[in-house]
C-alpha positions as CSV (number, residue, x, y, z in Angstrom):
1,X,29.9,2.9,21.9
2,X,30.2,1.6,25.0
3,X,26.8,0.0,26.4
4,X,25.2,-0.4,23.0
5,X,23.9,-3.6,21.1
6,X,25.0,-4.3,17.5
7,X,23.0,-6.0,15.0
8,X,24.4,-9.3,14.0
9,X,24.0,-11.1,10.6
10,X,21.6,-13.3,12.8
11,X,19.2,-10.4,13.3
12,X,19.5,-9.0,10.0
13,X,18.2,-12.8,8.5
14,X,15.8,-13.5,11.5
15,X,13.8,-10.0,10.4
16,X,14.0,-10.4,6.8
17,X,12.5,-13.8,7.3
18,X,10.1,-12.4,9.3
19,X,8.8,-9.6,6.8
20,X,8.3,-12.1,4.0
21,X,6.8,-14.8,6.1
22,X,3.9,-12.1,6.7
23,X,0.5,-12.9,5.6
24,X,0.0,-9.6,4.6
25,X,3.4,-9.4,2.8
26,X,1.7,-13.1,1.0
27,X,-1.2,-12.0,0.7
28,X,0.1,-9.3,-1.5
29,X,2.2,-11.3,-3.2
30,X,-0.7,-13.4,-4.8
31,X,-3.1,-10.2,-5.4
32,X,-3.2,-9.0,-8.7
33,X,-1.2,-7.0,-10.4
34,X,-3.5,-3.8,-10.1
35,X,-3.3,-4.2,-6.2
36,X,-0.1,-4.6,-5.9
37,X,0.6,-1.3,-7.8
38,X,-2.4,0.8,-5.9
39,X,-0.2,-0.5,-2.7
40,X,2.9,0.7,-4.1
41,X,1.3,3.9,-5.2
42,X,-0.7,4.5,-1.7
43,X,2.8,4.0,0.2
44,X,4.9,6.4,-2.2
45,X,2.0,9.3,-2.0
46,X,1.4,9.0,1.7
47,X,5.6,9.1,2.2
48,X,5.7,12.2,0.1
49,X,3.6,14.1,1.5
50,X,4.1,13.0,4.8
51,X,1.1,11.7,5.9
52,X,-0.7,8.4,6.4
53,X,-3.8,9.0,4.2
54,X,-4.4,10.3,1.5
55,X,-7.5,11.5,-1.2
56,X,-8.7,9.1,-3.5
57,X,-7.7,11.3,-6.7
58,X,-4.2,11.7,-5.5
59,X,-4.1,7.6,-5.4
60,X,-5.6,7.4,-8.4
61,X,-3.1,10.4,-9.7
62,X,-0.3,8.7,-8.9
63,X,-1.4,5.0,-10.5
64,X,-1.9,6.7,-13.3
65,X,2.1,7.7,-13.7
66,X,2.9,4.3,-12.6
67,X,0.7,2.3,-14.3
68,X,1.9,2.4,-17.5
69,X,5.6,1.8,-16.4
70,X,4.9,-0.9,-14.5
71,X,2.6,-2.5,-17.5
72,X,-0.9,-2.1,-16.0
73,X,-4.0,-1.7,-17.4
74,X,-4.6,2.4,-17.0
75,X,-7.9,2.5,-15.5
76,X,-10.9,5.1,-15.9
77,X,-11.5,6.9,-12.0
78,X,-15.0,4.5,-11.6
79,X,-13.0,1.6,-12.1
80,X,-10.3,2.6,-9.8
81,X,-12.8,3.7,-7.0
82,X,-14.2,0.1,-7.7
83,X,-11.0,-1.3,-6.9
84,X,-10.0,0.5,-3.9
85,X,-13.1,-0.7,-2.5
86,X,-12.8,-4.5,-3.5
87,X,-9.3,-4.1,-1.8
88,X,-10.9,-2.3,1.3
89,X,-13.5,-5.4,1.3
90,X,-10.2,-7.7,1.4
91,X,-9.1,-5.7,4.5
92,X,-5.9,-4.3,2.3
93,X,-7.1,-0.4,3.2
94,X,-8.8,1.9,5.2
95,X,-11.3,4.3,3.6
96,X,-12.7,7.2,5.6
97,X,-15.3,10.1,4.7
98,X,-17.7,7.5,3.8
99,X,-17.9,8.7,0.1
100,X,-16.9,6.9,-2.6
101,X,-16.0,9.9,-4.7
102,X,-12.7,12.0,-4.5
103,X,-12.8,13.1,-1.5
104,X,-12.9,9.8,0.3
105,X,-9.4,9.3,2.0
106,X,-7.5,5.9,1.7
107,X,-5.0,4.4,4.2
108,X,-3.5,1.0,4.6
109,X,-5.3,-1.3,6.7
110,X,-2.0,-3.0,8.1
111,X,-0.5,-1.9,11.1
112,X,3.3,-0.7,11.3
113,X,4.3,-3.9,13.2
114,X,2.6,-6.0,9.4
């Protein structure tokens, strides 16, 4: 089209440098194993139901299907709860509802720019 900007090569490189020269994307990269998959399992839940939070027990639902895939330790619900809350004390998510039961709802702490 006339008028419009493409997207070189250049870009393409410039952005993928950018995303993996993220803290948070290093950050992440040195977490454990367990993290990593509760991050991967909060994005996937949130994108499928189409929203950015989501309940503790559908997080910890959807670990539990991945976990064992992915060849990580399936964990009992305390343990995960325990775990969402060490990675909310690392600034990795959100928690809201202030209970640290089910029905407490869990987003990531990054913003979409991270």
């Amino acid at each position: 089209k006339v008028g419009t900007t493409l997207v070189t090569v250049e870009d393409v490189n410039a952005a993928v440098r950018e995303l993996f020269s993220s803290s948070i994307v290093q950050s992440l990269s040195s977490a454990p194993k367990c993290d990593q998959l509760i991050m991967c399992a909060l994005v996937i839940e949130c994108k499928m139901r189409g929203r950015e939070v989501c309940s503790a027990e559908e997080l910890f639902d959807r670990y539990a299907q991945m976990a064992p895939v992915q060849g990580c330790a399936n964990l009992s619900f305390s343990s995960f709860l325990r775990a969402i809350q060490r990675m909310f004390s690392t600034r990795y998510l959100s928690l809201s509802n202030g209970s640290v039961y089910g029905a407490m709802e869990v987003s990531t702490s990054m913003s979409p720019s991270d």
